[in-house]
PDBQT receptor file of N, H, CA, C and O in Angstrom, charges set to zero:
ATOM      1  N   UNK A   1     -35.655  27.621   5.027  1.00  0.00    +0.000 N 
ATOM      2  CA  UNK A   1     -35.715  28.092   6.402  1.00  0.00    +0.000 C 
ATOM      3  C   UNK A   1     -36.103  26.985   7.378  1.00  0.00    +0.000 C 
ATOM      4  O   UNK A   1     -35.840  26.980   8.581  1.00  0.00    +0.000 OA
ATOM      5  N   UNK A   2     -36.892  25.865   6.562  1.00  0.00    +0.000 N 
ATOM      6  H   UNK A   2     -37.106  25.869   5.585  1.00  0.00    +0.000 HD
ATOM      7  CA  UNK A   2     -36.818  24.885   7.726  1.00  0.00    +0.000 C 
ATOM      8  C   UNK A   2     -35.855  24.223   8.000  1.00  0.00    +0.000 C 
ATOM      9  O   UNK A   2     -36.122  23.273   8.737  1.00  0.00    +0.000 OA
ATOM     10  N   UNK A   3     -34.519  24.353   7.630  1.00  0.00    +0.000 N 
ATOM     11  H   UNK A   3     -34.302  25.124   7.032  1.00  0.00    +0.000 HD
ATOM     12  CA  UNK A   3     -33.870  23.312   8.052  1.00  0.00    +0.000 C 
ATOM     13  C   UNK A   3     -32.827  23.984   9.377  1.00  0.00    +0.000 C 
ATOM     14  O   UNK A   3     -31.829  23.469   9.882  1.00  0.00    +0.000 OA
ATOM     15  N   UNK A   4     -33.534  25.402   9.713  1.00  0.00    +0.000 N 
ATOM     16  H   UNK A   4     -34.345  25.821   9.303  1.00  0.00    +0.000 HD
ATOM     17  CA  UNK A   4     -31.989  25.972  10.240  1.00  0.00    +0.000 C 
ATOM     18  C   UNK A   4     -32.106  25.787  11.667  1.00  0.00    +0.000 C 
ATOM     19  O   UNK A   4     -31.280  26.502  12.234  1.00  0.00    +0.000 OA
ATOM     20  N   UNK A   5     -32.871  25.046  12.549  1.00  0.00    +0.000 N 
ATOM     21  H   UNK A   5     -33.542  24.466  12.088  1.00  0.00    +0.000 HD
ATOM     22  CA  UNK A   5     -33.783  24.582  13.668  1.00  0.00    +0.000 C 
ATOM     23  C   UNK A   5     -32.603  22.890  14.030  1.00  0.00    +0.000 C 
ATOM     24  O   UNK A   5     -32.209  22.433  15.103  1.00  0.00    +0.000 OA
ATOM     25  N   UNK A   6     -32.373  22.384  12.531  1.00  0.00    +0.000 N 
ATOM     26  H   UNK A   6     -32.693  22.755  11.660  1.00  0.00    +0.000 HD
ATOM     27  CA  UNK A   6     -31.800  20.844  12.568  1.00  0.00    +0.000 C 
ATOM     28  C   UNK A   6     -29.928  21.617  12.615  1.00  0.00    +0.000 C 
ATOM     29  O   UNK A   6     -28.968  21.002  13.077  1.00  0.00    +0.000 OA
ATOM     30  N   UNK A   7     -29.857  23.056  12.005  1.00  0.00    +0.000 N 
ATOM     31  H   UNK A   7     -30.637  23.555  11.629  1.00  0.00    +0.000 HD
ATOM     32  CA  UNK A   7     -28.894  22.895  11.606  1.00  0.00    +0.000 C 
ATOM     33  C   UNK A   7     -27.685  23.472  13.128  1.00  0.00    +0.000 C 
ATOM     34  O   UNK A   7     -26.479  23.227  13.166  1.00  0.00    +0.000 OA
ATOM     35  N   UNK A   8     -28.641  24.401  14.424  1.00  0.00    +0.000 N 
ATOM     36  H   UNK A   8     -29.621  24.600  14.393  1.00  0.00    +0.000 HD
ATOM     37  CA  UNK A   8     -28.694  24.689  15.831  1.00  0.00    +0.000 C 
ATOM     38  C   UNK A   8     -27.710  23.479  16.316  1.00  0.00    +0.000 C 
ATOM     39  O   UNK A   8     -26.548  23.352  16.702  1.00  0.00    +0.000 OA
ATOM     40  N   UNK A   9     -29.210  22.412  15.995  1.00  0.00    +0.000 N 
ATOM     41  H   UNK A   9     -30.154  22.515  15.681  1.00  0.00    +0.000 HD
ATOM     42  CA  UNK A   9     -29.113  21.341  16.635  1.00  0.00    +0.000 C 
ATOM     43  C   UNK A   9     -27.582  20.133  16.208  1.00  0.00    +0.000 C 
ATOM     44  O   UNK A   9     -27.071  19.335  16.994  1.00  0.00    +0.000 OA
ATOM     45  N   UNK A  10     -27.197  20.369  14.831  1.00  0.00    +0.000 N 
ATOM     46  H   UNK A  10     -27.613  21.017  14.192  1.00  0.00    +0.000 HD
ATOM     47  CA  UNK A  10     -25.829  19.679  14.745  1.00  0.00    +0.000 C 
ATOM     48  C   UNK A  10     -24.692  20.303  15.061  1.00  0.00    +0.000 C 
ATOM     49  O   UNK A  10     -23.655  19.735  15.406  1.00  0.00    +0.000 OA
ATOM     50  N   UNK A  11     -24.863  21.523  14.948  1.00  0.00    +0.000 N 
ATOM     51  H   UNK A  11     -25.705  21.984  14.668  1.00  0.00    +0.000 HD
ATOM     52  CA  UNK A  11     -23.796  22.756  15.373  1.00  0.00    +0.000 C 
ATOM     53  C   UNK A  11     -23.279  22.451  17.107  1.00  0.00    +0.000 C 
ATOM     54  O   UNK A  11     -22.140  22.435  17.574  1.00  0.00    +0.000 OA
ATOM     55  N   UNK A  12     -24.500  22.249  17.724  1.00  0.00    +0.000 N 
ATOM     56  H   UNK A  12     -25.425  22.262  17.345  1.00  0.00    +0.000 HD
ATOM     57  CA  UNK A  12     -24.299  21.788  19.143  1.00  0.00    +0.000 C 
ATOM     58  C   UNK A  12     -23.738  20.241  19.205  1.00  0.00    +0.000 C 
ATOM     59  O   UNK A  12     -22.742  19.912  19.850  1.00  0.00    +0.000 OA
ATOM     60  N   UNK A  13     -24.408  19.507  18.560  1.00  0.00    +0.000 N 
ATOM     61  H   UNK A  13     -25.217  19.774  18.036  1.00  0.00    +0.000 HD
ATOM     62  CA  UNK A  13     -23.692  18.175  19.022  1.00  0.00    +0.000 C 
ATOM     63  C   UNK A  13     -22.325  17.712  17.957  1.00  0.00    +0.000 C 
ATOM     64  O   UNK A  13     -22.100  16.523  17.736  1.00  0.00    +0.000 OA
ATOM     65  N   UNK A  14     -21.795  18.403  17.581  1.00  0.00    +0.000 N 
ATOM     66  H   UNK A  14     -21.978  19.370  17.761  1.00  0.00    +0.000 HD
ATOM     67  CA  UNK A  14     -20.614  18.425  17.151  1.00  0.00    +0.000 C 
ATOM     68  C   UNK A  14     -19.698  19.118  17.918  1.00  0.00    +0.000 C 
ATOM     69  O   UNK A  14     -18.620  18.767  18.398  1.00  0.00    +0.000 OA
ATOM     70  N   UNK A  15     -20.421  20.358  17.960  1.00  0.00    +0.000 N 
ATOM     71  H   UNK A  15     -21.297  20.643  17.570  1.00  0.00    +0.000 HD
ATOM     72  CA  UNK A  15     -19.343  21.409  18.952  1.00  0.00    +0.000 C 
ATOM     73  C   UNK A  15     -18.847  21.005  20.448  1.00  0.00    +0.000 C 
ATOM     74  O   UNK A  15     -17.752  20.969  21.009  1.00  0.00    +0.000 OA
ATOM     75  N   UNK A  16     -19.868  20.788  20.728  1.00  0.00    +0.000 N 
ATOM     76  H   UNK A  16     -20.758  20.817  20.272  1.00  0.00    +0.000 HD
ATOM     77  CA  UNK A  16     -19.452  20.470  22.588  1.00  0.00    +0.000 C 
ATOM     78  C   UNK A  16     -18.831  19.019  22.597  1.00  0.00    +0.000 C 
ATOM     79  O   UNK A  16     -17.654  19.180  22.921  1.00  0.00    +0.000 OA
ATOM     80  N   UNK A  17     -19.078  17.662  22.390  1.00  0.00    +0.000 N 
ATOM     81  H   UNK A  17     -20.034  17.531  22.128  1.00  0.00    +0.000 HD
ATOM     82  CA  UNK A  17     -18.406  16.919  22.356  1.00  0.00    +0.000 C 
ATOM     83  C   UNK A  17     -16.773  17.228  22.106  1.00  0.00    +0.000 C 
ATOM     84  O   UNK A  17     -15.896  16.787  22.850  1.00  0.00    +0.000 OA
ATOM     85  N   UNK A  18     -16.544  18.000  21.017  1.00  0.00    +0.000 N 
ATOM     86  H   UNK A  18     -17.256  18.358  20.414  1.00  0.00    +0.000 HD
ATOM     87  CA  UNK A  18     -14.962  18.407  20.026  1.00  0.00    +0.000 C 
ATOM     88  C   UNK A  18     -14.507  19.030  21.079  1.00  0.00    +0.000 C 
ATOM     89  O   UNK A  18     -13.421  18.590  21.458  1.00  0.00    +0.000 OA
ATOM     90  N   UNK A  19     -15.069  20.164  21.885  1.00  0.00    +0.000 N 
ATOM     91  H   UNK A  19     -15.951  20.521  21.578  1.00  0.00    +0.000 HD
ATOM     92  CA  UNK A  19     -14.453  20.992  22.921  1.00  0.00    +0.000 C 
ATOM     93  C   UNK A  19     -14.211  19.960  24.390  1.00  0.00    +0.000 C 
ATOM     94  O   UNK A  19     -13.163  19.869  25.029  1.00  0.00    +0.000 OA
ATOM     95  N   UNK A  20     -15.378  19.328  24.639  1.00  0.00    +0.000 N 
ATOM     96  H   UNK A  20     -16.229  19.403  24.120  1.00  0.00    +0.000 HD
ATOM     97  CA  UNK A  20     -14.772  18.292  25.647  1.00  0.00    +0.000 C 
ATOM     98  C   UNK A  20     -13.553  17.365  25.718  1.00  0.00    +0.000 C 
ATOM     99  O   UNK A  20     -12.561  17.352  26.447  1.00  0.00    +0.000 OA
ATOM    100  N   UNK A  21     -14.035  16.484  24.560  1.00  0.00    +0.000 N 
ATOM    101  H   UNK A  21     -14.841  16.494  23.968  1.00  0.00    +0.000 HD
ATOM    102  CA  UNK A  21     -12.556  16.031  24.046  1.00  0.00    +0.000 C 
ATOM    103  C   UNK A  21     -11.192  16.711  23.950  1.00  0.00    +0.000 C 
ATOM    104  O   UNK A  21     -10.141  16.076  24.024  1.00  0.00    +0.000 OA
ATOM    105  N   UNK A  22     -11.268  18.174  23.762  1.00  0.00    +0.000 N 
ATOM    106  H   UNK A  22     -12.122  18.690  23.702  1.00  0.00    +0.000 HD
ATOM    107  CA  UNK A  22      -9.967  19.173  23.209  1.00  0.00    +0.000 C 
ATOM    108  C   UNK A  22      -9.507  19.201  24.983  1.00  0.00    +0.000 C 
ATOM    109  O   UNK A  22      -8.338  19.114  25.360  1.00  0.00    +0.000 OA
ATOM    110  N   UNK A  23     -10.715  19.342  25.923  1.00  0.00    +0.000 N 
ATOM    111  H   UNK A  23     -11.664  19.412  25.617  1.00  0.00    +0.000 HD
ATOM    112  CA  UNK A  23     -10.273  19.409  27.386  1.00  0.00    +0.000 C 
ATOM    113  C   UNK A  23      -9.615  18.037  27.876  1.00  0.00    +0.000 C 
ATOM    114  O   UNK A  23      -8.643  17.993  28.631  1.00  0.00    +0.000 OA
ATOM    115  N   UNK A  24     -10.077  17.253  27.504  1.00  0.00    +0.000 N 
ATOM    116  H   UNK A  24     -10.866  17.289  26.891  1.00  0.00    +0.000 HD
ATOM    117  CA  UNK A  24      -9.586  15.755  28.345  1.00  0.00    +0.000 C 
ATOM    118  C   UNK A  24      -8.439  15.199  27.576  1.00  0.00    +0.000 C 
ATOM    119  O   UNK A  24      -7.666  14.446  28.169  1.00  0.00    +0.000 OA
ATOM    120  N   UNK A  25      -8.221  15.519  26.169  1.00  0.00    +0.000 N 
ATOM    121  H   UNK A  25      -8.849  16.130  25.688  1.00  0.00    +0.000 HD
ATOM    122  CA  UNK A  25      -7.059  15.327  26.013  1.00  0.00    +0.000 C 
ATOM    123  C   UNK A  25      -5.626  16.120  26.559  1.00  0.00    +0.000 C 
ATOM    124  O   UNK A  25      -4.510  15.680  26.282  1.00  0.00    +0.000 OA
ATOM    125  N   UNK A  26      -5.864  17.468  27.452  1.00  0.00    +0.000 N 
ATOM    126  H   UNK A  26      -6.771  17.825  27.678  1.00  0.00    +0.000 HD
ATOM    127  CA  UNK A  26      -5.050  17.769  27.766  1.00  0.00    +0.000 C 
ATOM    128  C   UNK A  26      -4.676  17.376  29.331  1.00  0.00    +0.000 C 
ATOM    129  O   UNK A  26      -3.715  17.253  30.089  1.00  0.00    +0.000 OA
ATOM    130  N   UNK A  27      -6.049  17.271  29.278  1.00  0.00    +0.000 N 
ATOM    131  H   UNK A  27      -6.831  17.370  28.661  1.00  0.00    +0.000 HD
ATOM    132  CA  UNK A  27      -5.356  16.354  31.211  1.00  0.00    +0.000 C 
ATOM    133  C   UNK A  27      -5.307  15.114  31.691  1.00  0.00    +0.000 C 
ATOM    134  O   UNK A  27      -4.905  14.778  32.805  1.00  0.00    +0.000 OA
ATOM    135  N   UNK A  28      -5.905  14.133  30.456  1.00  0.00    +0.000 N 
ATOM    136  H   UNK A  28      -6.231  14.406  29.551  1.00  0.00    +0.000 HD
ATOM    137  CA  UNK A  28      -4.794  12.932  30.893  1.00  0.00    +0.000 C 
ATOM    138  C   UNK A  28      -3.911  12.421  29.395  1.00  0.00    +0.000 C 
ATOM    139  O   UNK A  28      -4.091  12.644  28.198  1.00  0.00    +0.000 OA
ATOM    140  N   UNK A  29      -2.869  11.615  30.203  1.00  0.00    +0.000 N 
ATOM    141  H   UNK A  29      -2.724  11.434  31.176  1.00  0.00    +0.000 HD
ATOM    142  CA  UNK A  29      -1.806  11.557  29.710  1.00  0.00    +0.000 C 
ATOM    143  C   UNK A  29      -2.112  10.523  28.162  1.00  0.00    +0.000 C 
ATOM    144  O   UNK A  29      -3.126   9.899  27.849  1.00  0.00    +0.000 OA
ATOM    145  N   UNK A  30      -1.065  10.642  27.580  1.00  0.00    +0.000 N 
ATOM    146  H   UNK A  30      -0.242  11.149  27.834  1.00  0.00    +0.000 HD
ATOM    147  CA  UNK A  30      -1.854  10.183  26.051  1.00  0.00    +0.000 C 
ATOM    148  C   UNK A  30      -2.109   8.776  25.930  1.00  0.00    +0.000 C 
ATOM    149  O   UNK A  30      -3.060   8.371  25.263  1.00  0.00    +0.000 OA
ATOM    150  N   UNK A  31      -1.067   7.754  26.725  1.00  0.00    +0.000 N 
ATOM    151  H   UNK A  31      -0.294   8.083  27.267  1.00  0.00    +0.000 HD
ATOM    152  CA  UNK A  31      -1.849   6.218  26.964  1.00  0.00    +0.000 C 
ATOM    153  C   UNK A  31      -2.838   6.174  27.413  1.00  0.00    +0.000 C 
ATOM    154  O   UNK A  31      -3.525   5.208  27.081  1.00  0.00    +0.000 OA
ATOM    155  N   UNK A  32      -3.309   6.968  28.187  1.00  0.00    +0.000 N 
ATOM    156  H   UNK A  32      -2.751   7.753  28.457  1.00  0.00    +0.000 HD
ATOM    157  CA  UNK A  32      -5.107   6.759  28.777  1.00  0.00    +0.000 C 
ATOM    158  C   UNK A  32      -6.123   7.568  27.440  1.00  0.00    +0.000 C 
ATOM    159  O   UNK A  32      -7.311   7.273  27.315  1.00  0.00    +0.000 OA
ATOM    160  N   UNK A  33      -5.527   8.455  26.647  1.00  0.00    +0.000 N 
ATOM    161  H   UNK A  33      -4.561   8.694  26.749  1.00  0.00    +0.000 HD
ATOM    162  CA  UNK A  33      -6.124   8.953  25.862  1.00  0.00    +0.000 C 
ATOM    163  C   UNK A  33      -6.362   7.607  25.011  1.00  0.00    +0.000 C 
ATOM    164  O   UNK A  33      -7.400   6.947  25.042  1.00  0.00    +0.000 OA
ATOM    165  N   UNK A  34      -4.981   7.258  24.088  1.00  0.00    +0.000 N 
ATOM    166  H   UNK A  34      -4.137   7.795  24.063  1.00  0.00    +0.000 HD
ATOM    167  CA  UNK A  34      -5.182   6.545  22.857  1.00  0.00    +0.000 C 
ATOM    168  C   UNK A  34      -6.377   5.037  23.899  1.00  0.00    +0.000 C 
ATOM    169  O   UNK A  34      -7.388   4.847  23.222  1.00  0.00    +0.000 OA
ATOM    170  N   UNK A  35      -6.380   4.225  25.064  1.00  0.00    +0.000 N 
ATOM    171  H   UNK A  35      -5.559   4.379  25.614  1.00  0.00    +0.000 HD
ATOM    172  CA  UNK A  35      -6.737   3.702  25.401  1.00  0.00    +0.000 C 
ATOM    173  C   UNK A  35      -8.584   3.661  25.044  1.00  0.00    +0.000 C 
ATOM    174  O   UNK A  35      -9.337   2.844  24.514  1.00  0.00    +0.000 OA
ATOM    175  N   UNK A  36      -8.759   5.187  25.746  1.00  0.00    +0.000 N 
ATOM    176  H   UNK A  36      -8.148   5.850  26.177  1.00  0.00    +0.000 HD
ATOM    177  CA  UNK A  36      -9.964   6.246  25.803  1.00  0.00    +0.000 C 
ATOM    178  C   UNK A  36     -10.744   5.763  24.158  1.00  0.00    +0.000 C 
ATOM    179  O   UNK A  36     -11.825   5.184  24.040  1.00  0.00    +0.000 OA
ATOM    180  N   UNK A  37     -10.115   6.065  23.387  1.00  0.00    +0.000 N 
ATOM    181  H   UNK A  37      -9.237   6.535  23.483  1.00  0.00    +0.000 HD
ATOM    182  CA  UNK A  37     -10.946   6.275  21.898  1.00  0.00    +0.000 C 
ATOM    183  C   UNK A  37     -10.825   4.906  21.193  1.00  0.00    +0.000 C 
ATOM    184  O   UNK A  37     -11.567   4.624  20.252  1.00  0.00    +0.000 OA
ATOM    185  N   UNK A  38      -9.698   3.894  21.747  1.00  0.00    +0.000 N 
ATOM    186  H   UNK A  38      -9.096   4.123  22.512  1.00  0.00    +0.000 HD
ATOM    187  CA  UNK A  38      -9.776   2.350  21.378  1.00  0.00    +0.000 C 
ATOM    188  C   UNK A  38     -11.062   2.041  21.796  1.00  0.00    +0.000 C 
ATOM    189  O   UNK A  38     -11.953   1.611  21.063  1.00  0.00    +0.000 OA
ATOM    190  N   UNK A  39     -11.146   2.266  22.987  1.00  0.00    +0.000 N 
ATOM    191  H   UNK A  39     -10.422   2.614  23.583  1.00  0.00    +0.000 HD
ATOM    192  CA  UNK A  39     -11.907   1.349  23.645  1.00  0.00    +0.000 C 
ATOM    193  C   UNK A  39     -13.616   1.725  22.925  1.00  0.00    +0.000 C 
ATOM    194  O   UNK A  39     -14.513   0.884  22.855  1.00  0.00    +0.000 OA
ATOM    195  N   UNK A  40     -13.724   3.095  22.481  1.00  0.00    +0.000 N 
ATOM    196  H   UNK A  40     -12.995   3.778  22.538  1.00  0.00    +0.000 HD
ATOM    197  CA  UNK A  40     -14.959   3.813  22.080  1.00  0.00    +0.000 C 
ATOM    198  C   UNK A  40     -15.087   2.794  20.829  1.00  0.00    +0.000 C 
ATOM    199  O   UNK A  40     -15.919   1.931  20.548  1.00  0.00    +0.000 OA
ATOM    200  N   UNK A  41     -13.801   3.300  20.140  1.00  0.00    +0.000 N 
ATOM    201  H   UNK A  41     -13.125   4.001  20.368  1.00  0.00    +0.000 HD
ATOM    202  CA  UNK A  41     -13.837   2.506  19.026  1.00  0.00    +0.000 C 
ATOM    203  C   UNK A  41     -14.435   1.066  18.762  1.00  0.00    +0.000 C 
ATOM    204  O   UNK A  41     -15.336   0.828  17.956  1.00  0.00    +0.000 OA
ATOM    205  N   UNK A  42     -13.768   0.106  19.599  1.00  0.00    +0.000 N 
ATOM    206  H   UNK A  42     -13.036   0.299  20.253  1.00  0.00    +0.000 HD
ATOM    207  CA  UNK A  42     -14.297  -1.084  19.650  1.00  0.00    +0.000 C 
ATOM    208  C   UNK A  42     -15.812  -0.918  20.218  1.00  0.00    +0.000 C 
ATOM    209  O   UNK A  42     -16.539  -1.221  19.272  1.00  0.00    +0.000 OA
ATOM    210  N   UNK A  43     -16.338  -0.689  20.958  1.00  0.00    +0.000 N 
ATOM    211  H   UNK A  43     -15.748  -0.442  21.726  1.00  0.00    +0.000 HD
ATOM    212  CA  UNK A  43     -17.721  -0.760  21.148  1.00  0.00    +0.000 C 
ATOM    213  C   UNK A  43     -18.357  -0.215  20.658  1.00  0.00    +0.000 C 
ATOM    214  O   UNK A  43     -19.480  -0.313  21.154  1.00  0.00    +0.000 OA
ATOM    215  N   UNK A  44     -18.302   0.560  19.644  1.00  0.00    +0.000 N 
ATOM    216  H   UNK A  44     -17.390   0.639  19.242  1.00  0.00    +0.000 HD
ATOM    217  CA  UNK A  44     -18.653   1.139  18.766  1.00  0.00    +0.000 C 
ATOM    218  C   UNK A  44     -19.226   0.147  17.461  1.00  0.00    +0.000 C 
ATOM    219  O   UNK A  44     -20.294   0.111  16.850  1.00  0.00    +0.000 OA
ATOM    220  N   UNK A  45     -18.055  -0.564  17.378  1.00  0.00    +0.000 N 
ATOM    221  H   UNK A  45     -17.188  -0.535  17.874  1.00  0.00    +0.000 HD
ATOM    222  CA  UNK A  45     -18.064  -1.483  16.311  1.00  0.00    +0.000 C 
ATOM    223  C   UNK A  45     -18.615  -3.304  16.438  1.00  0.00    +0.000 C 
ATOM    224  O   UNK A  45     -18.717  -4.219  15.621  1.00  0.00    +0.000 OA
ATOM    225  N   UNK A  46     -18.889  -3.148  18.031  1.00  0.00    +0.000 N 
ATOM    226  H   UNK A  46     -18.806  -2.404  18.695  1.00  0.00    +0.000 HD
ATOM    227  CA  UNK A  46     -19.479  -4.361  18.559  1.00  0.00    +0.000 C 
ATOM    228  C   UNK A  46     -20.989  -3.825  18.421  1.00  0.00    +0.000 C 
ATOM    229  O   UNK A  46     -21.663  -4.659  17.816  1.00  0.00    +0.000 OA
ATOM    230  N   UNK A  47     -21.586  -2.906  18.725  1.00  0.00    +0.000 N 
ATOM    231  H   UNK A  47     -21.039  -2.229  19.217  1.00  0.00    +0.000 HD
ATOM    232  CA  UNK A  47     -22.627  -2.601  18.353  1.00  0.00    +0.000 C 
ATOM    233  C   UNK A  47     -23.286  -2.608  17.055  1.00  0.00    +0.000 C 
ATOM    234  O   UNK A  47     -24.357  -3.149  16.778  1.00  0.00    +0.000 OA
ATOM    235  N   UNK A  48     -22.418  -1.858  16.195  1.00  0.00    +0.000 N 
ATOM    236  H   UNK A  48     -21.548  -1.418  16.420  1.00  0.00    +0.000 HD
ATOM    237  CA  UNK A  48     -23.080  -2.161  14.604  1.00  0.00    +0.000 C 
ATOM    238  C   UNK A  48     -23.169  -3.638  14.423  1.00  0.00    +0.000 C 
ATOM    239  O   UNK A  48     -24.053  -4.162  13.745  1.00  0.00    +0.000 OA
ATOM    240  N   UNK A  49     -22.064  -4.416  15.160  1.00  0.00    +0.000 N 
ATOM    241  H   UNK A  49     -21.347  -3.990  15.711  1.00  0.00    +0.000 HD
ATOM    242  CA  UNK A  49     -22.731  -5.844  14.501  1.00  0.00    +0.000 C 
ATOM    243  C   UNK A  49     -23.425  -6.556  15.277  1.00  0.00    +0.000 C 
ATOM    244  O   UNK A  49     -23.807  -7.661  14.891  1.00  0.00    +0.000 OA
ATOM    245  N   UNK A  50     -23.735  -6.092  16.517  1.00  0.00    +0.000 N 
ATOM    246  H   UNK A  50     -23.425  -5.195  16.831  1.00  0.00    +0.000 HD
ATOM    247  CA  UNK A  50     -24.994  -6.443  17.084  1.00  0.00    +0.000 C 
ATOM    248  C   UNK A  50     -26.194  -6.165  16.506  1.00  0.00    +0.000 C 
ATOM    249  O   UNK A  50     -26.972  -7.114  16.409  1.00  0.00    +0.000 OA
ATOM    250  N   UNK A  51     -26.593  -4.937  16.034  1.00  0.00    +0.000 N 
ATOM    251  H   UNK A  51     -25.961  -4.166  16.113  1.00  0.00    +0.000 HD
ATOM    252  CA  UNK A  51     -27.827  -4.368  15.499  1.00  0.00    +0.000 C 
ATOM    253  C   UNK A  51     -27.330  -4.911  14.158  1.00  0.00    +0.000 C 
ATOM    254  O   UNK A  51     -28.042  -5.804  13.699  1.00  0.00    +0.000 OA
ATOM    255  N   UNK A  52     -26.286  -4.573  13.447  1.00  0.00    +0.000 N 
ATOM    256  H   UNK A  52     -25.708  -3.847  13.820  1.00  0.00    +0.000 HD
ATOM    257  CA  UNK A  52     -26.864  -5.793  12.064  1.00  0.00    +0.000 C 
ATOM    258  C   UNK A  52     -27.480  -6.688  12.064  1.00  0.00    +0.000 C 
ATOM    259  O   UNK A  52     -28.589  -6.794  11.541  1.00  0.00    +0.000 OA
ATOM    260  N   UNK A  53     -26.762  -7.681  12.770  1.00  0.00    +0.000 N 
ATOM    261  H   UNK A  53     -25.861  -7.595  13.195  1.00  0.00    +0.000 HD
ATOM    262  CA  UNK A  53     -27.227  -8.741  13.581  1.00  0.00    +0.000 C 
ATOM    263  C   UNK A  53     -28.849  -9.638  13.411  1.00  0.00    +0.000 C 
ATOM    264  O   UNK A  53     -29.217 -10.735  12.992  1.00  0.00    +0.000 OA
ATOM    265  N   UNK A  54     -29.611  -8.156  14.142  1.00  0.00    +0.000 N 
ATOM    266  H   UNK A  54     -29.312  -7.265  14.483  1.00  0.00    +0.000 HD
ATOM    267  CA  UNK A  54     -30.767  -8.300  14.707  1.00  0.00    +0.000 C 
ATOM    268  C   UNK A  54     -31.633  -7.594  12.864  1.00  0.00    +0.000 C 
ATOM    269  O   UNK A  54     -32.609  -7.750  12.131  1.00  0.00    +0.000 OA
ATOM    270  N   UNK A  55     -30.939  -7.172  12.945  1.00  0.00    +0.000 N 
ATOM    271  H   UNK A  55     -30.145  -7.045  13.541  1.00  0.00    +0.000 HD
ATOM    272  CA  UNK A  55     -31.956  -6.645  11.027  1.00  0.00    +0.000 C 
ATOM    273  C   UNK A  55     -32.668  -7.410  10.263  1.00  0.00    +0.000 C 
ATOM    274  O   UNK A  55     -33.164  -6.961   9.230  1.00  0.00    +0.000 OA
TER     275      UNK A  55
């Protein structure tokens, strides 16, 4: 029973992000999309090797 407090809490930050995304992929056009999740992507991945980095 303690975990169902953590389990609220991933239910939400999975859910609403997925539904935002499901919205913005329909209103802009899909080069600004695929652009959109490159670009996440890469800074995403400049970060892990920044904080490796620093380990």
């Amino acid at each position: 029973m303690q975990h169902l407090p953590y389990m609220g809490i991933l239910l939400l930050s999975v859910s609403l992000p997925a539904m935002l995304g499901a919205q913005l992929f329909y209103k802009i056009s899909e080069r600004q999309f695929k652009h959109t999740v490159l670009g996440l992507l890469f800074s995403s991945g400049c970060f892990l090797c920044i904080s490796y980095r620093f380990l």
